[in-house]
mmCIF file of the N, C-alpha and C atoms, coordinates in Angstrom:
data_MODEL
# 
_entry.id   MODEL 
# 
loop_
_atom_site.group_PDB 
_atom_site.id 
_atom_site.type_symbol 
_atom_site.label_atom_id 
_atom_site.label_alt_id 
_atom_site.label_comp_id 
_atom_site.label_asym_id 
_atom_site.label_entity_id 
_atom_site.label_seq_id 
_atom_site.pdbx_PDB_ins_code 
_atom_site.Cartn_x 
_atom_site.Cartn_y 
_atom_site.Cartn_z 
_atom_site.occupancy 
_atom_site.B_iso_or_equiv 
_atom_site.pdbx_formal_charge 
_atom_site.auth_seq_id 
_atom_site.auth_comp_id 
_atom_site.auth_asym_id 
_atom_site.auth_atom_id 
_atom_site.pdbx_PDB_model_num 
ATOM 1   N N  . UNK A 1 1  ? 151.554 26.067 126.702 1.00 0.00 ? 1  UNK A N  1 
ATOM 2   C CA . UNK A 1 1  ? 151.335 24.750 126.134 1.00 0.00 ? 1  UNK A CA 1 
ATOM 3   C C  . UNK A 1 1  ? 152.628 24.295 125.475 1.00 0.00 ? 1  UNK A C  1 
ATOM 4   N N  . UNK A 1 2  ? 153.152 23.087 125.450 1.00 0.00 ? 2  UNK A N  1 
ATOM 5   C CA . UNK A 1 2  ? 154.037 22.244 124.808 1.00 0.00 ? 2  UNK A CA 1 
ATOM 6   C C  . UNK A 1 2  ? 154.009 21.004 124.284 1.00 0.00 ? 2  UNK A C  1 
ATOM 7   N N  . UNK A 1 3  ? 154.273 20.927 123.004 1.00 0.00 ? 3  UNK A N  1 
ATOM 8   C CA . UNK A 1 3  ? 153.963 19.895 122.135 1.00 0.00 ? 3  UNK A CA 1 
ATOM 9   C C  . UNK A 1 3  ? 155.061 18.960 122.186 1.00 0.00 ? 3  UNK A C  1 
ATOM 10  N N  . UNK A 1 4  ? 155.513 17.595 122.657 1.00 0.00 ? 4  UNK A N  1 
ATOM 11  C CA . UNK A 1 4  ? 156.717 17.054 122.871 1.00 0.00 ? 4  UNK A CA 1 
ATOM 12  C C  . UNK A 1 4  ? 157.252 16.404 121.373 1.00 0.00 ? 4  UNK A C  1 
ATOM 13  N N  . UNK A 1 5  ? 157.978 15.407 121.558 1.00 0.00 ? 5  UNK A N  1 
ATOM 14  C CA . UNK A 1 5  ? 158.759 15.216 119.816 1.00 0.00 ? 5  UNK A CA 1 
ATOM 15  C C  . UNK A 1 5  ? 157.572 13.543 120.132 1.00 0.00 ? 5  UNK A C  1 
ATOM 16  N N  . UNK A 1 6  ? 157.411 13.449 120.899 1.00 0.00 ? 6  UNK A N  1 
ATOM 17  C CA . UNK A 1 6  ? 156.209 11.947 120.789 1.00 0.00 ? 6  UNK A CA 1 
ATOM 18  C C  . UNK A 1 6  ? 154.951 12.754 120.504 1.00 0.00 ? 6  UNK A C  1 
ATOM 19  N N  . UNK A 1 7  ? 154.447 13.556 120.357 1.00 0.00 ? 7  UNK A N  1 
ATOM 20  C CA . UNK A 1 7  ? 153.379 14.091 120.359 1.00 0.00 ? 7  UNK A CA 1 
ATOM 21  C C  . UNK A 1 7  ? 152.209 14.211 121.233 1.00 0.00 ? 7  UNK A C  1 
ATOM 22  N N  . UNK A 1 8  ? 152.717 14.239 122.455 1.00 0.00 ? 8  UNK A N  1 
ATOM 23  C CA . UNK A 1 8  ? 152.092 14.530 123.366 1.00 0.00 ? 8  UNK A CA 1 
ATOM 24  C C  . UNK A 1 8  ? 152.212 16.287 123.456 1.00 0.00 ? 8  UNK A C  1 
ATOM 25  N N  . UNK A 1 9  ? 150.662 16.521 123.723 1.00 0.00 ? 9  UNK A N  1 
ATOM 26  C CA . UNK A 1 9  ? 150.541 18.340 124.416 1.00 0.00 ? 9  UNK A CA 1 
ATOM 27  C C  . UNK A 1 9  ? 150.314 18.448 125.340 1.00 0.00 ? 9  UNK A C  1 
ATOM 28  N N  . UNK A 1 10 ? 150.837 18.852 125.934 1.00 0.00 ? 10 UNK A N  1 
ATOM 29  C CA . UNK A 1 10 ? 150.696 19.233 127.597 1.00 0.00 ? 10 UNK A CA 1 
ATOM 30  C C  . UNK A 1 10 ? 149.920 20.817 127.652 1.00 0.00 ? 10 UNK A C  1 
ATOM 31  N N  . UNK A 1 11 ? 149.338 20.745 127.651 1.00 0.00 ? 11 UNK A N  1 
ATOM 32  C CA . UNK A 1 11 ? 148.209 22.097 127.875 1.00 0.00 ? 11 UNK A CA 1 
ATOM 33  C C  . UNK A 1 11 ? 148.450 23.025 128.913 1.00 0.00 ? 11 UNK A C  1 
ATOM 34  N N  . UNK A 1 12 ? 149.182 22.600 130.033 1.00 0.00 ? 12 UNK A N  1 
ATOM 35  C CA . UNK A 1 12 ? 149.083 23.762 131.751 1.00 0.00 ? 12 UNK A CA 1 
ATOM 36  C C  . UNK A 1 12 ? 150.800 22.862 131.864 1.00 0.00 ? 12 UNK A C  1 
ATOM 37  N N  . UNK A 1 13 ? 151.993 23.481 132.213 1.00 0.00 ? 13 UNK A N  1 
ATOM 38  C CA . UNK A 1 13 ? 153.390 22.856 132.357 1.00 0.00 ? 13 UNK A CA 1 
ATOM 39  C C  . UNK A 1 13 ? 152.778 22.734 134.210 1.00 0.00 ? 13 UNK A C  1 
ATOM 40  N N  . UNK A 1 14 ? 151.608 23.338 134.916 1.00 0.00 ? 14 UNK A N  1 
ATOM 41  C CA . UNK A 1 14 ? 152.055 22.565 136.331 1.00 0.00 ? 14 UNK A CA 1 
ATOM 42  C C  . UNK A 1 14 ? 151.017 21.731 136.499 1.00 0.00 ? 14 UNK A C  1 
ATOM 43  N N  . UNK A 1 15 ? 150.853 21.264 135.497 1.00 0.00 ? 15 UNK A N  1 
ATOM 44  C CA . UNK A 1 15 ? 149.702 19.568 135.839 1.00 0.00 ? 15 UNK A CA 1 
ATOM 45  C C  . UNK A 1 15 ? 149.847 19.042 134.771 1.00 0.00 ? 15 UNK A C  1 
ATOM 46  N N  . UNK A 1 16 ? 149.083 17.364 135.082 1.00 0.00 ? 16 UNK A N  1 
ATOM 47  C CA . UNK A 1 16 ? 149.257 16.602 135.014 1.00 0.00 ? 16 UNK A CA 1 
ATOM 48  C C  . UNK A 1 16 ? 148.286 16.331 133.383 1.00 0.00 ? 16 UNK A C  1 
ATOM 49  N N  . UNK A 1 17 ? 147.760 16.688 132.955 1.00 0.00 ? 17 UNK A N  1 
ATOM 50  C CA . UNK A 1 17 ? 146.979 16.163 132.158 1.00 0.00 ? 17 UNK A CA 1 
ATOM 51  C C  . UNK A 1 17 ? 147.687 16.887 130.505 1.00 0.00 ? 17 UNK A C  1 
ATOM 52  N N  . UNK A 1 18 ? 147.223 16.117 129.852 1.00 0.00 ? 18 UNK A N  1 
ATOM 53  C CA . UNK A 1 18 ? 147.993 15.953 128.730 1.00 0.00 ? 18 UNK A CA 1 
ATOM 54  C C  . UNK A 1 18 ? 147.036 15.325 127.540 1.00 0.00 ? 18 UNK A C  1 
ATOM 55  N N  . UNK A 1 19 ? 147.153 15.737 126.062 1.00 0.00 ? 19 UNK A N  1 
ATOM 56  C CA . UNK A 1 19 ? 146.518 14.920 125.228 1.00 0.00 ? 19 UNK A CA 1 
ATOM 57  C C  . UNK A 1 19 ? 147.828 14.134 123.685 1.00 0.00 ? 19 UNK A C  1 
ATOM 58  N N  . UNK A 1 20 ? 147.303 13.436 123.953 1.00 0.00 ? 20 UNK A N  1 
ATOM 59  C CA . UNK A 1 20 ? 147.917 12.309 122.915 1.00 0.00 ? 20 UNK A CA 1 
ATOM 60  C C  . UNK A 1 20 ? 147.692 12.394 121.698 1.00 0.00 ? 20 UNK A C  1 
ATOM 61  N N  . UNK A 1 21 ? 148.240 13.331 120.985 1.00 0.00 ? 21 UNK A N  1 
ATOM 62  C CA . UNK A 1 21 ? 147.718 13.688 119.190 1.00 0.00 ? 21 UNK A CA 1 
ATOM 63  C C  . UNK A 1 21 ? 148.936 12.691 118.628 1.00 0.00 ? 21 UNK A C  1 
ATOM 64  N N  . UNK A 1 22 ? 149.459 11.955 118.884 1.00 0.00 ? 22 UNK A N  1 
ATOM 65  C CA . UNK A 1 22 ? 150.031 10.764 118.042 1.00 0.00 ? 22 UNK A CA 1 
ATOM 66  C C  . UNK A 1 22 ? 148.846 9.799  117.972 1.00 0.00 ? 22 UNK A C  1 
ATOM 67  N N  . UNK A 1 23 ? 148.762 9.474  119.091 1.00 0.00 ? 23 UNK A N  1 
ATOM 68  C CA . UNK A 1 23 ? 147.472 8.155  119.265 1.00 0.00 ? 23 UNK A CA 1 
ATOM 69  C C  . UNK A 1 23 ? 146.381 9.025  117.989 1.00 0.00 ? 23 UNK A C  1 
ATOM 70  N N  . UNK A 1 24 ? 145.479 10.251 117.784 1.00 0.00 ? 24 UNK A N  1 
ATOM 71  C CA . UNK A 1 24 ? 145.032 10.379 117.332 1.00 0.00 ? 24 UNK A CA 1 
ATOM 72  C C  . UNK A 1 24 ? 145.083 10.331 115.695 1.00 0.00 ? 24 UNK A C  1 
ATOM 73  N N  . UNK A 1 25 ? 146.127 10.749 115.195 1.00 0.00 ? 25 UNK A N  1 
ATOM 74  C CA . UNK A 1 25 ? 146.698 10.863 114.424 1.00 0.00 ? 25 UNK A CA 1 
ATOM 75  C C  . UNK A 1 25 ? 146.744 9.092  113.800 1.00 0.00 ? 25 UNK A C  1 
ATOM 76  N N  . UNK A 1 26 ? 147.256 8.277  114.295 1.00 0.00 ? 26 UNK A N  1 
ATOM 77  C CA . UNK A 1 26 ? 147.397 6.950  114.106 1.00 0.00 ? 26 UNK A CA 1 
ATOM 78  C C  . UNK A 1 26 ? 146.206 5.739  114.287 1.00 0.00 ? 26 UNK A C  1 
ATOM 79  N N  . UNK A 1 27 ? 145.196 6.528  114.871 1.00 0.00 ? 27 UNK A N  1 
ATOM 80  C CA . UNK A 1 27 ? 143.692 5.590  114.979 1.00 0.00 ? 27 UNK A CA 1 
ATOM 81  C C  . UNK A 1 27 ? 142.747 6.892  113.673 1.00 0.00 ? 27 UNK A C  1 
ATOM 82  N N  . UNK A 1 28 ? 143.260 7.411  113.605 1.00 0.00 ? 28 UNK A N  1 
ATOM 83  C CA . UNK A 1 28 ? 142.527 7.755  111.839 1.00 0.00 ? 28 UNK A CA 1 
ATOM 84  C C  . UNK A 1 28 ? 141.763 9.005  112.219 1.00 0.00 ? 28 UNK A C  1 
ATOM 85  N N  . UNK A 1 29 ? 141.980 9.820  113.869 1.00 0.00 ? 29 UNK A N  1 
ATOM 86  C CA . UNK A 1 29 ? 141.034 10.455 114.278 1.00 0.00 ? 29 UNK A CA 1 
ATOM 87  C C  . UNK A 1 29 ? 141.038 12.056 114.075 1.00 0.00 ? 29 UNK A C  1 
ATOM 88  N N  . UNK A 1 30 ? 140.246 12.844 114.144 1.00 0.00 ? 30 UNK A N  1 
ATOM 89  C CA . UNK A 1 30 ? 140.396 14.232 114.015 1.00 0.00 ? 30 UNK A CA 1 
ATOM 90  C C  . UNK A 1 30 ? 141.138 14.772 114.716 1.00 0.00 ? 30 UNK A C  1 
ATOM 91  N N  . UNK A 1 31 ? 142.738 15.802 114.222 1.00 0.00 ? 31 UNK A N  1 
ATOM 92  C CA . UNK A 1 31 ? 143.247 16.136 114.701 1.00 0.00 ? 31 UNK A CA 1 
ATOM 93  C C  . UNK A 1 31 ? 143.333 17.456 115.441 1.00 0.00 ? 31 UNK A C  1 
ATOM 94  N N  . UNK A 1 32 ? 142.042 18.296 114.547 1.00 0.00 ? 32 UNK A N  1 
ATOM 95  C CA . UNK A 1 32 ? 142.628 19.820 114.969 1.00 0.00 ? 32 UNK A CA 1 
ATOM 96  C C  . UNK A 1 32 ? 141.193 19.444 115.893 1.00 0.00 ? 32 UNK A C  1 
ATOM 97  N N  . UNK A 1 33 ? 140.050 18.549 115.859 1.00 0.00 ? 33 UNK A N  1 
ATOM 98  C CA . UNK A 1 33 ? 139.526 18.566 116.954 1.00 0.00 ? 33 UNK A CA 1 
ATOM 99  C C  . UNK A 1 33 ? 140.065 18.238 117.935 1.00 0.00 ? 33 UNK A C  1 
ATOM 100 N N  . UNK A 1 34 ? 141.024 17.337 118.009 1.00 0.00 ? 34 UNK A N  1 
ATOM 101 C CA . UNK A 1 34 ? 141.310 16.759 119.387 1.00 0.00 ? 34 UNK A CA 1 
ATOM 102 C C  . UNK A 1 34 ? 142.858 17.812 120.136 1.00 0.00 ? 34 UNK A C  1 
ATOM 103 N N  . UNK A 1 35 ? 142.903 18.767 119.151 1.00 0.00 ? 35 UNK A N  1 
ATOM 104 C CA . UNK A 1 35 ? 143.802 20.101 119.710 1.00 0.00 ? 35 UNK A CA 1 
ATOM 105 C C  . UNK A 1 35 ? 142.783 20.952 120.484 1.00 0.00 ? 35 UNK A C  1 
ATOM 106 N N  . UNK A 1 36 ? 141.870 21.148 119.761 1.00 0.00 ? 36 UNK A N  1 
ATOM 107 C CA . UNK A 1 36 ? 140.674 22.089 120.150 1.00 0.00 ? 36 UNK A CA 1 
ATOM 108 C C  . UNK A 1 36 ? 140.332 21.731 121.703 1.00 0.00 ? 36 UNK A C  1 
ATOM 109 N N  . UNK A 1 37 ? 139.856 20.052 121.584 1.00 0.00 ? 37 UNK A N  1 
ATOM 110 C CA . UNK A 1 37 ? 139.391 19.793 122.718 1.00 0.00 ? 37 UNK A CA 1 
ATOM 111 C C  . UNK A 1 37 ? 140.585 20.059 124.305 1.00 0.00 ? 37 UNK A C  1 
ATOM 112 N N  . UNK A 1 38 ? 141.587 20.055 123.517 1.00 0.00 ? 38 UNK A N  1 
ATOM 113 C CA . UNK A 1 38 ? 142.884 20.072 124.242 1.00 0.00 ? 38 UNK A CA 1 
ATOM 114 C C  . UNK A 1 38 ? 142.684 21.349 125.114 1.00 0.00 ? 38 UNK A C  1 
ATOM 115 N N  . UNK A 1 39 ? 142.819 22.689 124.125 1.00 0.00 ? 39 UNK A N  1 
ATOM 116 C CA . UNK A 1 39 ? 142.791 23.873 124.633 1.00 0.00 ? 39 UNK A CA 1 
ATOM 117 C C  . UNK A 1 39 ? 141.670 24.181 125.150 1.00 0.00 ? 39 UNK A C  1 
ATOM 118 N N  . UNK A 1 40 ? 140.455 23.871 125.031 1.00 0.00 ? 40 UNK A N  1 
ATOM 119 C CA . UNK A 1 40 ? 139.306 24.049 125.777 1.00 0.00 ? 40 UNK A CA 1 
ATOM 120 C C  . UNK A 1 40 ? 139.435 23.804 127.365 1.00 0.00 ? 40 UNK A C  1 
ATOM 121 N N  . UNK A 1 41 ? 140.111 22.360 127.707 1.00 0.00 ? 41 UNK A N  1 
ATOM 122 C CA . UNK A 1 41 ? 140.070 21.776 128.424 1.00 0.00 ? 41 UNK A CA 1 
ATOM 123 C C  . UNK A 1 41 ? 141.186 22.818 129.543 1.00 0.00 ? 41 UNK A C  1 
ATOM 124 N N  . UNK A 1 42 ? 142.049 23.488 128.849 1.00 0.00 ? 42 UNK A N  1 
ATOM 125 C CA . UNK A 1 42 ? 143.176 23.950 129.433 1.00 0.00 ? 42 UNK A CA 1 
ATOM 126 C C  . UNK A 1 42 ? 142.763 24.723 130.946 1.00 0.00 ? 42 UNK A C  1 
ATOM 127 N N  . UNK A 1 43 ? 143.016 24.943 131.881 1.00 0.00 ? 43 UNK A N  1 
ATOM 128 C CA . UNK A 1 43 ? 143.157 25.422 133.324 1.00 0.00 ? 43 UNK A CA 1 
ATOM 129 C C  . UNK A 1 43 ? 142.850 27.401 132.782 1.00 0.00 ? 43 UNK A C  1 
ATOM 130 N N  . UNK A 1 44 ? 141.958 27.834 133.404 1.00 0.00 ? 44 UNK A N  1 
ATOM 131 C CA . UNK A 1 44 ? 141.520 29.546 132.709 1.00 0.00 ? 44 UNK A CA 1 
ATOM 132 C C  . UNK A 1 44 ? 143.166 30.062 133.562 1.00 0.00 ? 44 UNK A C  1 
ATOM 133 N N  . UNK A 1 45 ? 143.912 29.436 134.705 1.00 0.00 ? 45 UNK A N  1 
ATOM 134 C CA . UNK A 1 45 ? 145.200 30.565 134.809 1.00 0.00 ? 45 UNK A CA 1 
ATOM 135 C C  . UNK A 1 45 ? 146.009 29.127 135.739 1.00 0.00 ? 45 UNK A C  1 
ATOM 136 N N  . UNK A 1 46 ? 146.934 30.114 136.040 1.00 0.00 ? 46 UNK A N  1 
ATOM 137 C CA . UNK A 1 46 ? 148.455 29.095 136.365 1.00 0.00 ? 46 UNK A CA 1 
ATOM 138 C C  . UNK A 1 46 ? 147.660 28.770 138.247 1.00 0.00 ? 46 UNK A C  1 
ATOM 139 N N  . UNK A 1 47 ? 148.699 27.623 138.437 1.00 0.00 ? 47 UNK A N  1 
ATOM 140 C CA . UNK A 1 47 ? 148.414 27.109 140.028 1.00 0.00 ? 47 UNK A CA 1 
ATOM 141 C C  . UNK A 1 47 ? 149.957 26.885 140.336 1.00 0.00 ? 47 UNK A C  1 
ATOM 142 N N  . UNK A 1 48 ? 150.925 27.463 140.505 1.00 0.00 ? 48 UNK A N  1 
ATOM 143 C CA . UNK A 1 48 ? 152.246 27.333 140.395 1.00 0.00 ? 48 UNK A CA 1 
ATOM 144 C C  . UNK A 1 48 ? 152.805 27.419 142.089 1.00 0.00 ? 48 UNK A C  1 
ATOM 145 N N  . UNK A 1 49 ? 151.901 27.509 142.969 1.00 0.00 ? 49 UNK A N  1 
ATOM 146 C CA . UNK A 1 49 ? 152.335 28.179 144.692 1.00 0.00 ? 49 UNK A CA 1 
ATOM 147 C C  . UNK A 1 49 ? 152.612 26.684 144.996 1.00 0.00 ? 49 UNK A C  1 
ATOM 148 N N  . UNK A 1 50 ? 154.052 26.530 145.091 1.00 0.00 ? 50 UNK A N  1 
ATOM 149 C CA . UNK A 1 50 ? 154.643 25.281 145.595 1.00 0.00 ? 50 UNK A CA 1 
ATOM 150 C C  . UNK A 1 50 ? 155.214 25.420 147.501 1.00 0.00 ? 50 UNK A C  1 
ATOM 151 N N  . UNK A 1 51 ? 154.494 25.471 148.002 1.00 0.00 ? 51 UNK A N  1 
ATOM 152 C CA . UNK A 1 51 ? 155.219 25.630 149.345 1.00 0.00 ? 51 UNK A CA 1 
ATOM 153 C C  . UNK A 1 51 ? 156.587 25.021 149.576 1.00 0.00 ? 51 UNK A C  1 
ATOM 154 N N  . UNK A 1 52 ? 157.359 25.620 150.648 1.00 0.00 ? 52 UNK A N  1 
ATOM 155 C CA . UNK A 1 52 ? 158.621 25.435 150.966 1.00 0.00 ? 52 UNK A CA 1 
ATOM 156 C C  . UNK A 1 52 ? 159.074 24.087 151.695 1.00 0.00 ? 52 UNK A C  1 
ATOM 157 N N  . UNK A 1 53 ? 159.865 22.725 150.545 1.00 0.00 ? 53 UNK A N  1 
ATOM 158 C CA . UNK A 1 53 ? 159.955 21.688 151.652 1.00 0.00 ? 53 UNK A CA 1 
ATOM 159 C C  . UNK A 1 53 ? 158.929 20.896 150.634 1.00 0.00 ? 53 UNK A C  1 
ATOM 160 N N  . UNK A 1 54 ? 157.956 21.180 149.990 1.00 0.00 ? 54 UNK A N  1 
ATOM 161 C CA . UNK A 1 54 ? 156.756 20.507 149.457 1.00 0.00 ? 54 UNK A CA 1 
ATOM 162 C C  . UNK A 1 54 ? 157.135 19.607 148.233 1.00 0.00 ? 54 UNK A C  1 
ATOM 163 N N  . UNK A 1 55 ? 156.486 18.862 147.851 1.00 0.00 ? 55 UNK A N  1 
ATOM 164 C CA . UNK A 1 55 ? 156.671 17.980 146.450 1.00 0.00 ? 55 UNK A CA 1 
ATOM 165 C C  . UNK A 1 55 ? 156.375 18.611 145.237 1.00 0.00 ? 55 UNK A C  1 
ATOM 166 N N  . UNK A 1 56 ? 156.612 18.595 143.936 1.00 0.00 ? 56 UNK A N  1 
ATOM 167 C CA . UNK A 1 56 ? 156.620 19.347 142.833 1.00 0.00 ? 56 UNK A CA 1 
ATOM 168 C C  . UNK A 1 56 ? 155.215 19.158 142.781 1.00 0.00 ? 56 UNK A C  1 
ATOM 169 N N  . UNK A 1 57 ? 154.401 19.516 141.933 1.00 0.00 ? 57 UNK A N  1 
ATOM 170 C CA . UNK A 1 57 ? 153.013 19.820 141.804 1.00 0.00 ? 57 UNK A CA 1 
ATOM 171 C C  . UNK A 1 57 ? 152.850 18.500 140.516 1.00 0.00 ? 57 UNK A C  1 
ATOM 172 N N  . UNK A 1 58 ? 153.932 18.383 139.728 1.00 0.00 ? 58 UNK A N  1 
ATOM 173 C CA . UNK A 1 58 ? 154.063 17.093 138.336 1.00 0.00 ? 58 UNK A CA 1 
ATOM 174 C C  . UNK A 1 58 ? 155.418 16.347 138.739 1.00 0.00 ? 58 UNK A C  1 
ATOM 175 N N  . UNK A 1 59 ? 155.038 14.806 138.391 1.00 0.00 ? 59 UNK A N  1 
ATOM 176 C CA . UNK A 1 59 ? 156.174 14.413 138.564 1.00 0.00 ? 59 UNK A CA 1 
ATOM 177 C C  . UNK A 1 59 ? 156.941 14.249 137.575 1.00 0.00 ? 59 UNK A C  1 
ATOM 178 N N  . UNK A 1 60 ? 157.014 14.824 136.465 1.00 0.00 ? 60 UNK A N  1 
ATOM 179 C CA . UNK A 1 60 ? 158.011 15.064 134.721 1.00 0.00 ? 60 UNK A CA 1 
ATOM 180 C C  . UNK A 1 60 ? 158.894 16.280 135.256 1.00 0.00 ? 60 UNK A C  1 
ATOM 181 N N  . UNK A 1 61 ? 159.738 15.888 134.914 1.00 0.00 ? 61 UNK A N  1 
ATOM 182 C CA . UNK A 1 61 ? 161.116 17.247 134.677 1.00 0.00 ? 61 UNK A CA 1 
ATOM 183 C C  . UNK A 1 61 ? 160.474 18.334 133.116 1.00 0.00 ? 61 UNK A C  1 
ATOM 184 N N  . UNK A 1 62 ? 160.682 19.620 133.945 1.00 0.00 ? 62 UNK A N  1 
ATOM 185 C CA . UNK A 1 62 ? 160.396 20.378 132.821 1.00 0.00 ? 62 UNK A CA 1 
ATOM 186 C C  . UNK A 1 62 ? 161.349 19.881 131.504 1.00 0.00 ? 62 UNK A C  1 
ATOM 187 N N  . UNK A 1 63 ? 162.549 19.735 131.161 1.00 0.00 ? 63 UNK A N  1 
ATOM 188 C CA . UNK A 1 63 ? 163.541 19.184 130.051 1.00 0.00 ? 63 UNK A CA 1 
ATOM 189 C C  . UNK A 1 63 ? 162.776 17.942 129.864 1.00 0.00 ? 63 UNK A C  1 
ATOM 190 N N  . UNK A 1 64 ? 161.275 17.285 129.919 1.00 0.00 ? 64 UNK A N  1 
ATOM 191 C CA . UNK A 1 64 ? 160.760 16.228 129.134 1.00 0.00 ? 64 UNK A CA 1 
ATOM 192 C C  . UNK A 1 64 ? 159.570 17.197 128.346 1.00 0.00 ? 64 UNK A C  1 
ATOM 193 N N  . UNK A 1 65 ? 159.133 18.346 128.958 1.00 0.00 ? 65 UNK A N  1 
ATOM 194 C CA . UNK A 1 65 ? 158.125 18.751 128.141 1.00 0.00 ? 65 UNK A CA 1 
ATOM 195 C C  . UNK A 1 65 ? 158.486 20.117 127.525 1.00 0.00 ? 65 UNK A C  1 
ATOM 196 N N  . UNK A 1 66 ? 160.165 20.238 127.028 1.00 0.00 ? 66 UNK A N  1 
ATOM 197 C CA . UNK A 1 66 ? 160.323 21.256 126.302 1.00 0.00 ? 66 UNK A CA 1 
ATOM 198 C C  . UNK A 1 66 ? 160.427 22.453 126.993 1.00 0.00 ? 66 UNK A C  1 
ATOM 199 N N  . UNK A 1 67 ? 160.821 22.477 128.532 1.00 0.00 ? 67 UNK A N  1 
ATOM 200 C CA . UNK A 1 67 ? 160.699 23.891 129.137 1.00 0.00 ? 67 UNK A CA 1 
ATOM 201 C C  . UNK A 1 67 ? 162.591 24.183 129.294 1.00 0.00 ? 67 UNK A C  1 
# 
């Protein structure tokens, strides 16, 4: 998991889904729930088999989410 400097968490670095704890944070909302819900949500293991020739699995450069 990686927490960016906007506050976005990216839960799994080879997909796409992500939660927004700024937005939460700034609409008045629960934060360590909406971490919780984060990690719940997270993938149980990695999907990383990129075939040869194939398109990245995310379209973010790891150097946007801290890798």
């Amino acid at each position: 998991m990686r927490l960016t400097c906007t506050g976005v968490l990216h839960t799994c670095l080879g997909r796409e889904d992500a939660a927004d704890l700024r937005a939460v944070i700034r609409a008045g909302g629960d934060l360590v729930q909406a971490i919780r819900d984060a990690v719940w949500s997270k993938p149980a293991g990695h999907d990383f088999h990129i075939a040869r020739g194939a398109a990245p699995a995310v379209a973010r450069h790891m150097s946007t989410t801290g890798g």
